[in-house]
Structures are given as C-alpha cells and as structure tokens.
C-alpha positions as CSV (number, residue, x, y, z in Angstrom):
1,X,-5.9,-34.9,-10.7
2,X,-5.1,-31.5,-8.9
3,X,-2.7,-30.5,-12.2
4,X,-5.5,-31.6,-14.5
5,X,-7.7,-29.1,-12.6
6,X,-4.9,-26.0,-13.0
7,X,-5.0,-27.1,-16.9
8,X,-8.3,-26.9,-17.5
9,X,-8.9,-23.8,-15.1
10,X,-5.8,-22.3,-17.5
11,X,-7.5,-23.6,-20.8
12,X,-11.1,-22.1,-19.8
13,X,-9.5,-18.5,-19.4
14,X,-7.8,-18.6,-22.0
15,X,-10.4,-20.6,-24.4
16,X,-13.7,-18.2,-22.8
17,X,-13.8,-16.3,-26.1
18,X,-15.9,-17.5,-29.1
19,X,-14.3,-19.8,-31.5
20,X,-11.4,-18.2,-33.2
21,X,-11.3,-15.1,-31.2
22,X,-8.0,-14.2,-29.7
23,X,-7.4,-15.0,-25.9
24,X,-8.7,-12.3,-23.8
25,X,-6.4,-8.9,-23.4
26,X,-5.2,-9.5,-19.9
27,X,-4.6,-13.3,-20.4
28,X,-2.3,-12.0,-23.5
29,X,0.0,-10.1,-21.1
30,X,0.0,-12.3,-18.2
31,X,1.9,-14.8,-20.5
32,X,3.9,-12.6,-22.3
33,X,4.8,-11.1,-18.6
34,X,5.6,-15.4,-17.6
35,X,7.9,-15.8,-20.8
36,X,9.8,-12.5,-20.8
37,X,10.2,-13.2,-17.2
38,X,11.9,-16.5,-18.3
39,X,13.6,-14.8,-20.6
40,X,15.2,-12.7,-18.6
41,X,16.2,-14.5,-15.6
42,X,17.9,-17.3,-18.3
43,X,19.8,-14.0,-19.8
44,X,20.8,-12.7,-16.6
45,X,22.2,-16.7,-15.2
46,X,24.2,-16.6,-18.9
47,X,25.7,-12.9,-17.9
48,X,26.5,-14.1,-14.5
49,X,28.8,-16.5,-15.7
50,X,30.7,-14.9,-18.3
51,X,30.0,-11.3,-17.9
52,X,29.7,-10.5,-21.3
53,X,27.7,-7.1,-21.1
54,X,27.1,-6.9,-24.7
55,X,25.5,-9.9,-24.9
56,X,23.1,-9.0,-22.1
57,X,22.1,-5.8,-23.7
58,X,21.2,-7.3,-26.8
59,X,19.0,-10.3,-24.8
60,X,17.8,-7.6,-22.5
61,X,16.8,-5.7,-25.9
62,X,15.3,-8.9,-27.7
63,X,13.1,-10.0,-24.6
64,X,12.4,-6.5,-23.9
65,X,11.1,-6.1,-27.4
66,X,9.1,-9.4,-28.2
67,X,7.3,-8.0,-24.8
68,X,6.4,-4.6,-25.9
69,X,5.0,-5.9,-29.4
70,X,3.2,-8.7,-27.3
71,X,1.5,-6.0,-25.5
72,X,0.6,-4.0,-28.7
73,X,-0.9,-6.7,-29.8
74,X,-3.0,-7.5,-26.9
75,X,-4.5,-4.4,-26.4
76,X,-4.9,-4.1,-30.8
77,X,-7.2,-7.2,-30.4
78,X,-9.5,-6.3,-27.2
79,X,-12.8,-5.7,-27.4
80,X,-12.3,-2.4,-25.6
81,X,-9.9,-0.5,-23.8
82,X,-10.0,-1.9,-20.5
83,X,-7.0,-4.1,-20.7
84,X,-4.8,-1.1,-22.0
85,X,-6.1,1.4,-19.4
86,X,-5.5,-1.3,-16.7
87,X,-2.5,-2.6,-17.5
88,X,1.4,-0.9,-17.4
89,X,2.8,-0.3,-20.9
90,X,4.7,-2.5,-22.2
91,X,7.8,-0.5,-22.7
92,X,7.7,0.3,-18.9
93,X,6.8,-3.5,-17.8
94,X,10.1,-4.5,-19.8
95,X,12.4,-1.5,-18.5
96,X,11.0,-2.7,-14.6
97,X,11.3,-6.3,-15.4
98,X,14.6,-6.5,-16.6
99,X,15.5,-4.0,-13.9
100,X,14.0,-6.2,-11.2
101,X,16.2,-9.1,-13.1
102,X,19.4,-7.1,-12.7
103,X,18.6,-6.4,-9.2
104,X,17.8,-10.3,-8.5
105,X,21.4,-11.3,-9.9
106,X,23.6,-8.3,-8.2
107,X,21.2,-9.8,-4.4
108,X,22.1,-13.1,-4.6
109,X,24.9,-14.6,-2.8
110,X,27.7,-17.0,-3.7
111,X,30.4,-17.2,-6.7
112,X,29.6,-15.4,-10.4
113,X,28.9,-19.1,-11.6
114,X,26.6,-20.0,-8.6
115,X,24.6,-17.2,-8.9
116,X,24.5,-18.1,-12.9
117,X,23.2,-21.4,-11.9
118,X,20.2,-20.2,-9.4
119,X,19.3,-17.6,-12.0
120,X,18.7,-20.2,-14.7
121,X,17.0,-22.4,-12.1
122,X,14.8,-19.4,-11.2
123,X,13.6,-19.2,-14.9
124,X,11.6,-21.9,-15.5
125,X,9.7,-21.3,-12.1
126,X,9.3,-17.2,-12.3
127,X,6.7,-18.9,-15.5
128,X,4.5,-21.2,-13.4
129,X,4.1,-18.4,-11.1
130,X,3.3,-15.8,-13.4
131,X,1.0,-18.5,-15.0
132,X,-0.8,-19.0,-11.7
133,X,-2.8,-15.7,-12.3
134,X,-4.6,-17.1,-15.5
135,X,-6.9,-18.9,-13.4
136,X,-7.9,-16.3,-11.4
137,X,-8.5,-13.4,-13.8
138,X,-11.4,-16.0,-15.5
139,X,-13.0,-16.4,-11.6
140,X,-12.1,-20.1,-12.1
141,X,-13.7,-22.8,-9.5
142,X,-10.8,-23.0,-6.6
143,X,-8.3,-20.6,-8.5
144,X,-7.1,-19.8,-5.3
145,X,-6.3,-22.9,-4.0
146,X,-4.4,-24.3,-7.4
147,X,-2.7,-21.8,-7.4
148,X,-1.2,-22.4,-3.5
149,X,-0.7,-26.3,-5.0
150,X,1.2,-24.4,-8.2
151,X,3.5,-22.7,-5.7
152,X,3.8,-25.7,-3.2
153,X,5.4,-27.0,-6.2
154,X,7.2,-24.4,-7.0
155,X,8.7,-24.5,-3.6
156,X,9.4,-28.0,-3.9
157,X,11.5,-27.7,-7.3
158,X,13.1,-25.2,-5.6
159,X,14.3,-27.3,-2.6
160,X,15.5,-30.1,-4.8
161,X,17.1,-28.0,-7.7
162,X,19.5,-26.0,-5.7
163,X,21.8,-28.2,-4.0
164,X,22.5,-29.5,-7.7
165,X,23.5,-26.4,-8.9
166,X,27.0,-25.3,-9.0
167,X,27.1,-23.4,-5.4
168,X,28.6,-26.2,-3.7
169,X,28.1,-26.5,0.3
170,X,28.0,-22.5,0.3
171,X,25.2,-21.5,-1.8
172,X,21.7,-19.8,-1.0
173,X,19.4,-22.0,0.1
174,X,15.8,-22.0,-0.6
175,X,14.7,-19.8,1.6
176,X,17.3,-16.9,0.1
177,X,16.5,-17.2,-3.6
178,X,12.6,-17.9,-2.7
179,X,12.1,-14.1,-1.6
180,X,13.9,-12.9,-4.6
181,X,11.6,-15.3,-7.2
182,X,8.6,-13.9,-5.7
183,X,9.8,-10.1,-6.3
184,X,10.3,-10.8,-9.6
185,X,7.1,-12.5,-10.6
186,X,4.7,-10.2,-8.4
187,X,6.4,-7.2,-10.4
188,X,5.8,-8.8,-13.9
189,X,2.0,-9.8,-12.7
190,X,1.8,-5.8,-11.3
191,X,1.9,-4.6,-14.5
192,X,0.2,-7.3,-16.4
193,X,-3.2,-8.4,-14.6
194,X,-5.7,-5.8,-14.3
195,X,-7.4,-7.4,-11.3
196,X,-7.9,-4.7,-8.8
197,X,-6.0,-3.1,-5.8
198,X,-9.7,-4.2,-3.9
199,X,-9.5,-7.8,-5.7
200,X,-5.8,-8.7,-4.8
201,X,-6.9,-7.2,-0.9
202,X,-9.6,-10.4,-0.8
203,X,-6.6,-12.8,-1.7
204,X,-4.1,-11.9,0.6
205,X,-2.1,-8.1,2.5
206,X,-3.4,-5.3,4.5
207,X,-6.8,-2.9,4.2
208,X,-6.2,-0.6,0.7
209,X,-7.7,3.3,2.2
210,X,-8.7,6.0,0.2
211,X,-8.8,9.2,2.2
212,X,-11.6,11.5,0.7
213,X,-13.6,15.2,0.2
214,X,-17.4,13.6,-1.0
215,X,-18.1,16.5,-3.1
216,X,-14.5,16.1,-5.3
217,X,-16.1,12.4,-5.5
218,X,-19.7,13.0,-6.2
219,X,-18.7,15.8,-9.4
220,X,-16.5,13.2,-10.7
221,X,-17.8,10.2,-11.9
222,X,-14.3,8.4,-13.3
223,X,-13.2,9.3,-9.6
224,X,-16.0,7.3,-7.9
225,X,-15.8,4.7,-10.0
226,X,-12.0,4.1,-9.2
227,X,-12.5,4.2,-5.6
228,X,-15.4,1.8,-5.7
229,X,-13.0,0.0,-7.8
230,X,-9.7,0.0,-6.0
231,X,-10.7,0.7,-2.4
232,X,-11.4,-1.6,0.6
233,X,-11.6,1.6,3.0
234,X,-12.4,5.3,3.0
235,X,-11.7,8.3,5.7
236,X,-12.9,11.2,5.7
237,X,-10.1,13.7,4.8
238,X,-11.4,16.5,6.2
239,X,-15.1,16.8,6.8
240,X,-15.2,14.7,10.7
241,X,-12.6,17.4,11.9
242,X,-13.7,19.5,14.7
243,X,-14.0,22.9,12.7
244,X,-16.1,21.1,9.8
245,X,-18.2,18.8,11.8
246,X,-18.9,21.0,14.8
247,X,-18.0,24.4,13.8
248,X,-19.8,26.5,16.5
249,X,-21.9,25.8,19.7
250,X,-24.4,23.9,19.1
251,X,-24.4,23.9,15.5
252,X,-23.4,20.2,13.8
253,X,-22.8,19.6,10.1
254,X,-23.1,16.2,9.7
255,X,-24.3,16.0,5.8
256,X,-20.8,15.4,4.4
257,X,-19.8,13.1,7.1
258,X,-23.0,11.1,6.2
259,X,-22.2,10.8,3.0
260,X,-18.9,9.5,3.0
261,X,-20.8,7.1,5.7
262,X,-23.1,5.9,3.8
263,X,-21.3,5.8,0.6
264,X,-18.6,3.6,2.0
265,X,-21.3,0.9,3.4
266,X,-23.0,1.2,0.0
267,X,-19.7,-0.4,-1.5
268,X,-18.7,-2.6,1.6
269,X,-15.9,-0.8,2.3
270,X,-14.9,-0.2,5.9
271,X,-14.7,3.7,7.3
272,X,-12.2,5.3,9.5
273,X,-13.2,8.0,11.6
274,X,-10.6,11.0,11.3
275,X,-10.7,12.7,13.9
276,X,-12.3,13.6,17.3
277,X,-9.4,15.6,18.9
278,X,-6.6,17.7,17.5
279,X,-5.3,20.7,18.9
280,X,-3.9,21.8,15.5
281,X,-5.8,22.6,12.8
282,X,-9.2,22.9,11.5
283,X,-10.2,23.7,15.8
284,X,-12.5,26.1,16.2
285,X,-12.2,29.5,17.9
286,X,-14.7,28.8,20.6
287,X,-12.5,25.6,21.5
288,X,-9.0,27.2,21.0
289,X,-10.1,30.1,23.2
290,X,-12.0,28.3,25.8
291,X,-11.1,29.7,29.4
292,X,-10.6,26.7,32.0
293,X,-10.5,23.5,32.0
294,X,-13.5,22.5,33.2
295,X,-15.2,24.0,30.1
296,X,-12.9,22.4,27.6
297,X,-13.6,18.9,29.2
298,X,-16.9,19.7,28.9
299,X,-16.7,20.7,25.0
300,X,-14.5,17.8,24.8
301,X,-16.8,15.1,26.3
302,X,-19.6,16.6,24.2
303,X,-18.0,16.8,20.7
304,X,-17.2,12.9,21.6
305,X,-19.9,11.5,22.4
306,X,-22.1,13.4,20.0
307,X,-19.9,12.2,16.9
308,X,-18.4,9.0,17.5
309,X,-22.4,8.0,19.0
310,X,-23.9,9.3,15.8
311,X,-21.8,6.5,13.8
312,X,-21.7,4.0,16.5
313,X,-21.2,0.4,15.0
314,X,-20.6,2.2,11.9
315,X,-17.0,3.0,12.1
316,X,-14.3,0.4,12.2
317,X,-11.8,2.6,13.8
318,X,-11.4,6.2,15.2
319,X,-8.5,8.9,14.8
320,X,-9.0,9.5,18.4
321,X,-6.3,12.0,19.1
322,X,-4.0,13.0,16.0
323,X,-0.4,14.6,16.1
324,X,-0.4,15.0,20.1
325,X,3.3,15.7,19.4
326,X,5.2,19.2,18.8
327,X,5.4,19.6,15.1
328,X,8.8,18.6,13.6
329,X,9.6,22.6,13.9
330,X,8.3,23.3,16.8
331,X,10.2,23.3,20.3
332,X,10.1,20.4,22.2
333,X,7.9,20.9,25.6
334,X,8.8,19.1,28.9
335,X,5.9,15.9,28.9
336,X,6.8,15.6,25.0
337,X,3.4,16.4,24.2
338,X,2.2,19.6,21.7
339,X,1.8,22.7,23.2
340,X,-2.4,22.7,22.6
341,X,-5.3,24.2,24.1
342,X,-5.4,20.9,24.9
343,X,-2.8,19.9,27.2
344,X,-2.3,23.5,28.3
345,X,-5.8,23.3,30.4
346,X,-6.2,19.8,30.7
347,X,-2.8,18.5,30.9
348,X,-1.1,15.7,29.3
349,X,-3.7,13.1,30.5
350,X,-6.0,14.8,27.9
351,X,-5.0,12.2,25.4
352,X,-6.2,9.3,28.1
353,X,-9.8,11.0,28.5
354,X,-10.4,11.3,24.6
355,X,-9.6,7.5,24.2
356,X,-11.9,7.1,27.3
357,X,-14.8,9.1,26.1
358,X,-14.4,7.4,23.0
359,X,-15.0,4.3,24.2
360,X,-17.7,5.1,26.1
361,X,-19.5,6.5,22.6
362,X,-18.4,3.7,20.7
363,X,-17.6,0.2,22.1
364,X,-17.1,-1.2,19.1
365,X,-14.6,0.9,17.1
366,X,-10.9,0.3,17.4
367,X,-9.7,3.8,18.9
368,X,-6.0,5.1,17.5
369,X,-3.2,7.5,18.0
370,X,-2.2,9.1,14.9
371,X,1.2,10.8,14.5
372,X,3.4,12.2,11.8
373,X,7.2,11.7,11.4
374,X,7.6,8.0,13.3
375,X,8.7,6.2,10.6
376,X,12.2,6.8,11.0
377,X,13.9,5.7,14.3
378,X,14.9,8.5,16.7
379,X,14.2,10.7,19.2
380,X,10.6,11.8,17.8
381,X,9.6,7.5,17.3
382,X,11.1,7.3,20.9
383,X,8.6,10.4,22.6
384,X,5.7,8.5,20.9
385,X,6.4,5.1,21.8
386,X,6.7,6.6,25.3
387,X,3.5,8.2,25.3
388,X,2.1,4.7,23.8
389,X,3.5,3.0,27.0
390,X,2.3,5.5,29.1
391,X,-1.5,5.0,27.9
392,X,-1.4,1.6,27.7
393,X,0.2,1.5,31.5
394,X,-2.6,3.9,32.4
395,X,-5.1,1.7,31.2
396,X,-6.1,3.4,28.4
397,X,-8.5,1.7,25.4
398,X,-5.9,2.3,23.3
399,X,-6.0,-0.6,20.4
400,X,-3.9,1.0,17.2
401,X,-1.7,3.6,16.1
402,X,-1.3,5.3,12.8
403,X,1.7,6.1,11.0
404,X,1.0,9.4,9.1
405,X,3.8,8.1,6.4
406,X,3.6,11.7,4.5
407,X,6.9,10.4,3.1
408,X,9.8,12.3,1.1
409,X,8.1,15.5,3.3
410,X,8.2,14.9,6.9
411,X,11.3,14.5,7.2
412,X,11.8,16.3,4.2
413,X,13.7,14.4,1.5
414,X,13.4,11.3,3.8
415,X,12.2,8.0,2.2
416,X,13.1,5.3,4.8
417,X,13.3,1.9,3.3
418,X,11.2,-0.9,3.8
419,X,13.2,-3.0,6.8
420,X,12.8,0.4,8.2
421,X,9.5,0.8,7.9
422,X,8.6,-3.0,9.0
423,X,11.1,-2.5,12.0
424,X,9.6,0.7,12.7
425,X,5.8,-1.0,12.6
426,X,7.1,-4.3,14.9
427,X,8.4,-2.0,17.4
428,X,4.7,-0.4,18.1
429,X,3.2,-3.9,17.1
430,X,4.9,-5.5,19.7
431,X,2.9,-4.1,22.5
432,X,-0.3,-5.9,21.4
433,X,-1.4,-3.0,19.5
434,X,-2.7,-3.0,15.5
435,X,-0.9,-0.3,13.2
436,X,-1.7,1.3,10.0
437,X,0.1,3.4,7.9
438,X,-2.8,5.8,8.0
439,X,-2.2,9.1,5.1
440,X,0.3,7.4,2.9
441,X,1.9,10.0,0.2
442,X,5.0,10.1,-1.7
443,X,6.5,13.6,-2.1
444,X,8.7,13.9,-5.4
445,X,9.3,17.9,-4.5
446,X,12.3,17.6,-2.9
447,X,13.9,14.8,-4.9
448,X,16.1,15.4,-7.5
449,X,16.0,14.1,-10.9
450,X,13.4,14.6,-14.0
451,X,9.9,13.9,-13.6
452,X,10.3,10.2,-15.3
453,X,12.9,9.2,-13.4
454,X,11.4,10.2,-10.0
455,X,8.0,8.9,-11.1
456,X,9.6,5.4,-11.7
457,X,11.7,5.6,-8.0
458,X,7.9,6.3,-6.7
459,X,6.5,3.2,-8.3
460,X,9.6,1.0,-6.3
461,X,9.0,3.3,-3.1
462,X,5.6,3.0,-3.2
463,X,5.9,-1.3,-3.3
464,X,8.4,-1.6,-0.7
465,X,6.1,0.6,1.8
466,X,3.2,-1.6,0.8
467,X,5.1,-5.0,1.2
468,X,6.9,-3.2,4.4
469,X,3.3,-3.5,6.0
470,X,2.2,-6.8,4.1
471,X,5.4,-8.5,6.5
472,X,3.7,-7.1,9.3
473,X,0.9,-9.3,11.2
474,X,-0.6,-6.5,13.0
475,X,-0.2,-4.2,10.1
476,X,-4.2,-3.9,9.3
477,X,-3.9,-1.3,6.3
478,X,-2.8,0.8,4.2
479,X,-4.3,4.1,3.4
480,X,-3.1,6.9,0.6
481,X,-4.3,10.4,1.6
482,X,-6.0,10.9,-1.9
483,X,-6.1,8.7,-4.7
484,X,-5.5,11.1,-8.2
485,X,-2.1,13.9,-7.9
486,X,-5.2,16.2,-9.0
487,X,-6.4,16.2,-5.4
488,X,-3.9,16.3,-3.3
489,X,-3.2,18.2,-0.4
490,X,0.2,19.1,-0.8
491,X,-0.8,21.5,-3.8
492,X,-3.5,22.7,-2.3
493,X,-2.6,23.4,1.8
494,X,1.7,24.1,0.8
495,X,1.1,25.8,-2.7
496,X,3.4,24.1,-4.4
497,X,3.1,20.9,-7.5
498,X,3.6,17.4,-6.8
499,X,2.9,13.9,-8.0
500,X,2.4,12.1,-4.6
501,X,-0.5,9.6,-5.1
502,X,-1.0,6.3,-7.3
503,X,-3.2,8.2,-10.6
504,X,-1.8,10.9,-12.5
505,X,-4.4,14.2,-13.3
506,X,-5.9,12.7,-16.0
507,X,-6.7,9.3,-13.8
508,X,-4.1,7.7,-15.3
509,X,-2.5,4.6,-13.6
510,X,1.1,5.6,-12.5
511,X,4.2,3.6,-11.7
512,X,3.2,3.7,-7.9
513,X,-0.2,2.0,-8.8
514,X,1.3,-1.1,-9.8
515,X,4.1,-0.8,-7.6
516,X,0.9,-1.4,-4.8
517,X,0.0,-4.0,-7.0
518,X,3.3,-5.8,-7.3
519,X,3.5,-5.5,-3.7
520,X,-0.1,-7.1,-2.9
521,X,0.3,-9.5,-5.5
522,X,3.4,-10.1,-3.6
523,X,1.6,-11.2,-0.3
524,X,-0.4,-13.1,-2.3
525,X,2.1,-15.5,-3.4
526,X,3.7,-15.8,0.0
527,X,0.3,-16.9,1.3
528,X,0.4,-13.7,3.9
C-alpha cells in the first residue's frame, strides 16, 4: 500500500499540468538527473572491469549529452524561467556528475572487478533516490515520509545485493558504499531540484545564515527576495557593532539594527546578534581611550545591557565577545588573549563579565565566542579551546562558539577539508557547547587556476564545509558572510576582487550554491 502511495504521489507531480502539457520543468530534470545518474554509475562498473578508457569517454560523452539536451528541453517547455534560473546547467550538472561517478569508483575498496560489481549495483538505486524528490517538489501528502520508506528500501537492496556481488568475503559492506551512493545522488538532485536552500533546511541539516547591511537589501529587490527565499537566519554584518550602534556617549542608533530585527521576524527567520564586545574594529574613540578600568566596566555593562535588553527574547543568539585572540599577525601575549583596551584595563576575565552581563540582559539568547582561524588544528585552535575551558571552569554562561571559517584567507591559501572541519567542530562540541560556522566565505584570491576552474573547486569546497557541519549534532548553522560576490567584504575592507559567496554579481546561482544544496540534500537522505 505504502508503494502505491509513492506512485501516485510520483504520478500527481508529474501529471499536475493540464492534459497534454509537458511535465513540469523541475520534474523534467530531476529524472533526467535519476537516469544519467544510472547511466553513469553502470559506465563507470563496465570501466572498472576492463579499463577500457575509450569506451568510458564515449559513455561519459553519450550520457553527458542525452542530459544536457534533456535539460534544454526542459527549460524550452516551462511556462517561465524559474526552472532555468533555479536549476545548474546542464552541461555543468553532467561534467559534476560524471565527475562525482569517477570519484565514487577510484573511493571504493576491493579488486577492479569488485568495485565493477558495486558500481553496477549502485546504479539502479542512485534512480530511486533521485526519484524520491518528485514527490516533494509537488508538496505531496507525506512526501517526506515515502520518501524515508523509498530509502529504507534502498538500504535494504543494498544489504542483500552486495554479498552476491563478486567481492568475495573482502568487499565493502553496506555501510562503505552507502555514503558513497548518497554523494552521488544529493549532487545530481543539487543541481536539478529548485527547492530552496530554506526548504531543504525544514527537511533535514543545520540553520542556512545570511549575514547582512539592510540598506544594500532594501535598494535591491532581487536581493531581498533571495534572502527571504534562501535564508533561515540573518546577522547583522555590521550595524550592532559598538561604533555603529553606540557611536558616542549617550547617543544610540538603533534604526538599522531594527530593521534587520524586524525584517527577519517578518520572514520567520531567526537573528543572530553580532556583536556586543570587540576590542578591534568598528570601537569607538571614547571606549578605545577610556582611562581606568572602572570606567570601561562601566561603558561595558552599559552598552550590554542597553542592546542585548532592547532585543531581549528577540535574538536567538549573541556574538558576545568576537576575536578575543591576537590577530594571526600579531604577537602572541602572555594569557593568549588580544592585546585590547579590553583586557589591558580589565584583564583577561573581561571576556567572563561580557558573557555575564549578557546574560543578565538577555536570559533567553544563546551567548557565543566568536573567533577567526580555528578551523585548522594547532596552536591558535589549542589557545581558544583553552580559553573555552577556562570560561566554562569559571562558570561562565557560555553556550556556543563560532567558527569565523573566512576560508582560503585566514590562513591564507588554506582550505581544510571536511574530516577537518567536523573533527575540528567535535572537539569544541564535546564540551556540551553548540557551534556554528558563523561568517562562512570562500576566498578564490590566492588560489591558482582560471576563474572556471577555481569556481567549480568552490562549488565541492563549499558542500564538504556544509556536509562537514551537517555530521555534526551540535553543529546548529551555517552562516555565509554575504550572499551575492557583489557585496562582499573582501572587496570592499582588503581592496582587492573575489568571488567568495554562493551568487555571482548578477545574482546568478554559482557552483557553491548547489554545492550547499547537494550537501543539505545530502543530510536529507541520511535522515540527519
């Protein structure tokens, strides 16, 4: 009865057009994506066993092709241009599919003919879980949970295929070669569906952030209408800082910080507060040259209270105290900490009496640490998961830290892979605490290559960072420090041009926006 129920969900979508009309665009590609996927995967098993390589090409070529036309074809027959604005191209789905097949075969373990054998079994199934998306781009009745039945059985022909295939006792098992299935199809389904970053976020994986200026947003209306789209939380890039927020005694500029407020609640997404205390930038001259100590607790305790009360209940979680470490270039100082106004007057237990005040202010909000640069193990991950022990000992509310993850630029030409990044996230994790990854960027400045190339290498960096947090329990989101390469900061604080975030200038969908959709799409299938 329950396969009756995926049929007809399946039929509906595809039949929800008048009679004679074509399938809707985005049900089109989804099983183009499921055959060429097939396709592939059969190719690659054939290839593994005899190692012809000109045979490959001309299969990789064929179902390559037959996928591009497909796509053509889709988008010549939709009603409008949503499907082909939302979707990859076809010529790039193919070149990452059969890429993503390549990289299946060469992972598997066991003999040229065993890994033949899995790749052929793998083909059949990489369809029904492509497939499974066609109920859920119509909204059918329980979508969801046929399709969780549609991989249960996926699972289970999984199980029961492989130890007849010709691996003998020393094959992969299921729980090898399942991993590797899901890669594949979350890529092809990346590319295809055009269900929303925000949409695959209510299936499954962590928070998808937007960090943003409100006025860039309010003079742009195909900007606001992505981020309503795409987004399931907003910061404030800039306008909650100290110097914007607060810039003189007694003076408060809260308009902007309203607005991005009030905007965010108007869409339902949630709002992280960024931030109450930094002793770097954007701190005002009457706080960087305040005399004692006394006075700058003073400043401190007011600034706190007056902010973090204003949007009491309002703000899921606070930026309490960013980058309390030295700068990558700076010397390192005796407690570890930055050399601040800070922690020159106060002392190191500054960072303690922020998260305190903050907690007093808001009771509600989850209060973090953000830092730059502790993605990678070493000495800089090991001085702030000192600190973090040392707050937590203390009896700090400490509840979260952020990861910064401006990646490829601090360290520069640095992009740590995923098991890097997940190990990196268990390790702070592991003391009860949440994490995020809180100003995600992906700097192509310092890596060599042409533009294409590096763009594509983005789109596969930008999935495994997304999947690196999806493994993570405790990993609550992910949040890109800007959405379009238009507004970045790295052009406009360094000077220079880059392509860091998921949308080109023209709000063009780039290899890294469906690389976070291959990744959540990803977490969906694993039931994360």
């Amino acid at each position: 009865m329950r396969i009756l129920t995926v049929l007809l969900c399946v039929a509906t979508v595809l039949a929800s057009r008048p009679a004679g009309a074509a399938p809707p665009c985005d049900a089109r590609k989804v099983a183009a994506a499921a055959r060429a996927c097939g396709e592939l995967l059969r190719g690659e098993g054939r290839f593994a066993r005899d190692g012809d390589a000109m045979r490959r090409a001309r299969r990789v070529a064929l179902a390559s092709d037959r996928l591009a036309r497909e796509w053509t074809a889709a988008e010549a027959a939709a009603v409008d241009a949503t499907c082909a604005a939302f979707s990859a191209s076809g010529v790039d789905t193919a070149d990452r599919l059969a890429a993503a097949v390549a990289d299946a075969g060469a992972s598997l373990p066991g003999s040229a003919r065993c890994r033949g054998a899995v790749l052929g079994t793998l083909a059949p199934l990489c369809r029904r879980v492509v497939r499974s998306e066609l109920p859920l781009l119509g909204d059918a009745p329980g979508a969801h949970d046929d399709r969780q039945l549609v991989l249960a059985r996926v699972r289970t022909s999984l199980g029961r295929a492989l130890p007849r295939t010709e691996c003998g006792g020393g094959g992969p098992g299921a729980a090898d070669v399942e991993p590797v299935l899901l890669r594949v199809a979350a890529g092809a389904l990346g590319d295809a569906t055009v269900r929303s970053l925000r949409a695959l976020v209510a299936d499954a994986g962590p928070e998808i952030g937007v960090a943003i200026e409100p006025n860039e947003v309010a003079s742009d209306p195909v900007y606001a209408a992505a981020l309503d789209r795409e987004a399931t939380s907003i910061t404030a890039e800039n306008v909650m800082k100290w110097g914007p927020i607060h810039p003189a005694p007694g003076t408060w500029v809260f308009g902007p910080a309203d607005e991005v407020v009030a905007r965010a609640e108007s869409q339902g997404q949630r709002v992280r507060g960024h931030t109450l205390v930094w002793g770097a930038l954007q701190l005002p001259a009457y706080v960087e040259n305040a005399s004692d100590a006394d006075t700058l607790r003073a400043m401190m305790a007011e600034h706190i209270a007056t902010v973090a009360g204003r949007y009491a209940g309002r703000i899921a979680q606070w930026d309490v105290v960013n980058e309390p470490l030295p700068g990558s270039l700076d010397p390192p100082t005796a407690d570890g900490l930055d050399d601040n106004v800070f922690r020159r007057l106060i002392g190191p237990g500054y960072v303690a009496e922020a998260l305190h005040l903050a907690r007093a202010a808001d009771p509600a909000a989850k209060l973090y640490v953000n830092e730059n640069g502790i993605e990678v193990p070493g000495p800089r991950q090991d001085r702030f998961f000192a600190l973090v022990q040392d707050l937590l000992a203390a009896g700090a509310p400490l509840d979260g830290v952020g990861f910064q993850a401006h990646l490829g630029l601090i360290p520069i030409g640095q992009y740590p892979d995923e098991a890097t990044i997940a190990a990196s996230l268990r390790r702070f994790a592991d003391l009860g605490l949440s994490v995020e990854l809180t100003e995600l960027d992906v700097a192509l400045v310092f890596r060599v290559g042409d533009l294409p190339s590096r763009l594509a290498f983005q789109g596969g960096y930008y999935r495994s960072v997304i999947a690196a947090c999806a493994t993570v329990p405790d990993c609550a989101g992910v949040t890109t420090w800007g959405l379009s390469d238009r507004h970045t900061w790295l052009r406009s604080f360094f000077g220079f041009t880059d392509w860091p975030l998921p949308f080109d200038d023209d709000w063009r969908r780039k290899p890294a926006y469906f690389g976070m959709r291959a990744a959540l799409l990803e977490a969906a299938l694993r039931g994360d």
